[in-house]
C-alpha distance (Angstrom), angle and dihedral (degrees) to the residues before:
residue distance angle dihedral
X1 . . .
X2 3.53 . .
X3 3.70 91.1 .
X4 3.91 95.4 48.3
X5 4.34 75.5 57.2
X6 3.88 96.0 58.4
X7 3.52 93.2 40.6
X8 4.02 91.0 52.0
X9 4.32 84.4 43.8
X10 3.47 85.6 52.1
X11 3.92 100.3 49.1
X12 3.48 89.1 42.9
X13 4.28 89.9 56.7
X14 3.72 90.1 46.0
X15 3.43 99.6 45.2
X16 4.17 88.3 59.5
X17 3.20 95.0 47.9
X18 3.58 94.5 47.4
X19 3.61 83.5 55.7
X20 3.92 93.1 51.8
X21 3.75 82.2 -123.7
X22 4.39 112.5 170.8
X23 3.86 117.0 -131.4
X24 3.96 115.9 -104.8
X25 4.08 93.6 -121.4
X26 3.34 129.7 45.4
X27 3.64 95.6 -137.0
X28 3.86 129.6 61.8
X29 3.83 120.9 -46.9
X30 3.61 117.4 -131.2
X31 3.71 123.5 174.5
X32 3.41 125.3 -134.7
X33 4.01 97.0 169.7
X34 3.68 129.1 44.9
X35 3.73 124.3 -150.7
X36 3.57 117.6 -105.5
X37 4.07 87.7 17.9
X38 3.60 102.8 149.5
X39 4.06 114.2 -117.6
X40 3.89 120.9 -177.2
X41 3.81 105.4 -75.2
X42 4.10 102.7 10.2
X43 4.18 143.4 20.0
X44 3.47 110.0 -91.5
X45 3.99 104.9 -101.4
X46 3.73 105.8 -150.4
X47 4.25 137.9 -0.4
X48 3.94 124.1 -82.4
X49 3.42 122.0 -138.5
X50 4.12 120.6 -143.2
X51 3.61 115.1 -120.5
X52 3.11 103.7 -143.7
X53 3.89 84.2 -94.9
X54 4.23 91.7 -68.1
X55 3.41 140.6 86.6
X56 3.50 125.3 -118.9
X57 3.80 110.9 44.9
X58 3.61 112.3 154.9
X59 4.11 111.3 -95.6
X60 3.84 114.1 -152.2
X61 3.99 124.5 -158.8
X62 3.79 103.7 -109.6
X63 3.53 94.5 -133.3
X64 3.95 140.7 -15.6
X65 4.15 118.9 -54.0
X66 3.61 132.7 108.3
X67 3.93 135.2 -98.9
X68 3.82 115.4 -86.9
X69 3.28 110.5 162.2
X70 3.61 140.9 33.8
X71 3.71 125.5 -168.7
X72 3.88 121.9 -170.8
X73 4.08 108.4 170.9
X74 3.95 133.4 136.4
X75 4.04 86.3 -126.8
X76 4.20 142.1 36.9
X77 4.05 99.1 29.7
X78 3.59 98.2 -11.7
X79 4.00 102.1 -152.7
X80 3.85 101.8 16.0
X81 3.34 137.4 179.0
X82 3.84 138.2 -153.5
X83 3.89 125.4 -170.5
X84 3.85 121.8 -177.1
X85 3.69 120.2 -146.0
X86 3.70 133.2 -160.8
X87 3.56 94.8 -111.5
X88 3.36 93.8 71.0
X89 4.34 101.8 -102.3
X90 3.78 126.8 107.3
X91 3.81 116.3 -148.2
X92 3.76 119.0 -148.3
X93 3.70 133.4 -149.1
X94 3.43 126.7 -170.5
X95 4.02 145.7 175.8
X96 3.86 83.8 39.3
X97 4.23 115.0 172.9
X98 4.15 84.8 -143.5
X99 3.77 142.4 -47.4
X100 3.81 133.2 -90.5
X101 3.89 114.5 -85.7
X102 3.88 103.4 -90.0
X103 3.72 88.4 51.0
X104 3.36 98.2 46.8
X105 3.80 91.3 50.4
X106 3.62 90.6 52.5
X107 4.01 95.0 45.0
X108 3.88 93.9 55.1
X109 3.56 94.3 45.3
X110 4.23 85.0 57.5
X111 3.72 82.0 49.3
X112 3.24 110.4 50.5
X113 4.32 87.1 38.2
X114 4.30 87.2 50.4
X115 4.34 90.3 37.9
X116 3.65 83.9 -129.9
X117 4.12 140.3 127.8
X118 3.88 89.3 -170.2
X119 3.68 111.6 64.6
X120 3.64 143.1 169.8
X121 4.06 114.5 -160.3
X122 3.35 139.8 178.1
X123 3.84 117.3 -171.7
X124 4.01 127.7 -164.1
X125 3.48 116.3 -101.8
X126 3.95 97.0 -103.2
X127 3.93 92.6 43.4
X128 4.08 91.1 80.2
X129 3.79 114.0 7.7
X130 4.39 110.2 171.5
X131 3.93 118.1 -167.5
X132 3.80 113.7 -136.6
X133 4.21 107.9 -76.3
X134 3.39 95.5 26.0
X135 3.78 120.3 133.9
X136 4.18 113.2 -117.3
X137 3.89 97.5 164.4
X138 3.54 148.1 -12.7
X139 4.11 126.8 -109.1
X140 3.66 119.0 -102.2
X141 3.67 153.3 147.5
X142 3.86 105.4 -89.4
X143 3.92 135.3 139.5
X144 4.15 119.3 -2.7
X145 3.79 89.8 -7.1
X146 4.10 127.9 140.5
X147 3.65 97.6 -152.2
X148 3.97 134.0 -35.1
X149 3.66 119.4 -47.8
X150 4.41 127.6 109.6
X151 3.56 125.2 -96.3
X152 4.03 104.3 -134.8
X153 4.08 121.8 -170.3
X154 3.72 130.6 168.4
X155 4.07 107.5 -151.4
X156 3.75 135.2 -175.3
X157 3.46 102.1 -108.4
X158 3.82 90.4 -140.0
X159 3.64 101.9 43.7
């Protein structure tokens, strides 16, 4: 099983740098999570990154998309992210402390307009657009999470 693990770790690696795909920090990335670890209810679906043991390190969109999804709950991710790319993946982040300015703005407007903390959105493609490298949130601690670090998937778009 553990080898099944190493060879999904691996895919995982190749497939974003197939893609040409940037890292989220600008500083070392060390896992703490492997996808497909097994956790008590469910496979883990994606890899943490360690924070450096803080919250609040700059996260960066690995390459160009738009926003399109926004997840605010006190459980699961907590403050998560989705970006769509044109090639057809989605990259996740999750646990986040908070989200860059414009998104922020546009979050608690949706809000304050639903009465809500816990939201679910789904912008247009031209509401949000990010260019590869630019910052879209900061790491945290939020939702179902042990301790700071970033949840990190690559999704089909599609599937």
């Amino acid at each position: 099983m553990y080898k099944l693990y190493i060879t999904l770790l691996l895919f995982c690696i190749q497939t974003i740098s197939a893609q040409q795909l940037r890292q989220p920090f600008n500083f070392p990335i060390l896992l703490s999570g492997n996808f497909g670890e097994l956790r008590n209810n469910h496979f883990h679906s994606g890899i943490d990154f360690k924070t450096q043991g803080t919250e609040g390190k700059p996260v960066h969109a690995v390459q160009d998309g738009y926003v399109s999804r926004i997840s605010v709950s006190p459980w699961g991710y907590g403050n998560g992210l989705y970006l769509t790319h044109p090639d057809g993946t989605t990259t996740v982040y999750g646990h986040l402390q908070r989200f860059a300015p414009s998104i922020a703005r546009y979050l608690k407007a949706q809000q304050y307009e639903q009465e809500s903390f816990n939201v679910n959105l789904f912008p247009t493609p031209d509401q949000l657009p990010v260019k590869k490298g630019e910052i879209v949130a900061y790491s945290g601690n939020t939702g179902s999470s042990g301790g700071p670090h970033l949840h990190f998937e690559v999704r089909d778009t599609e599937s």
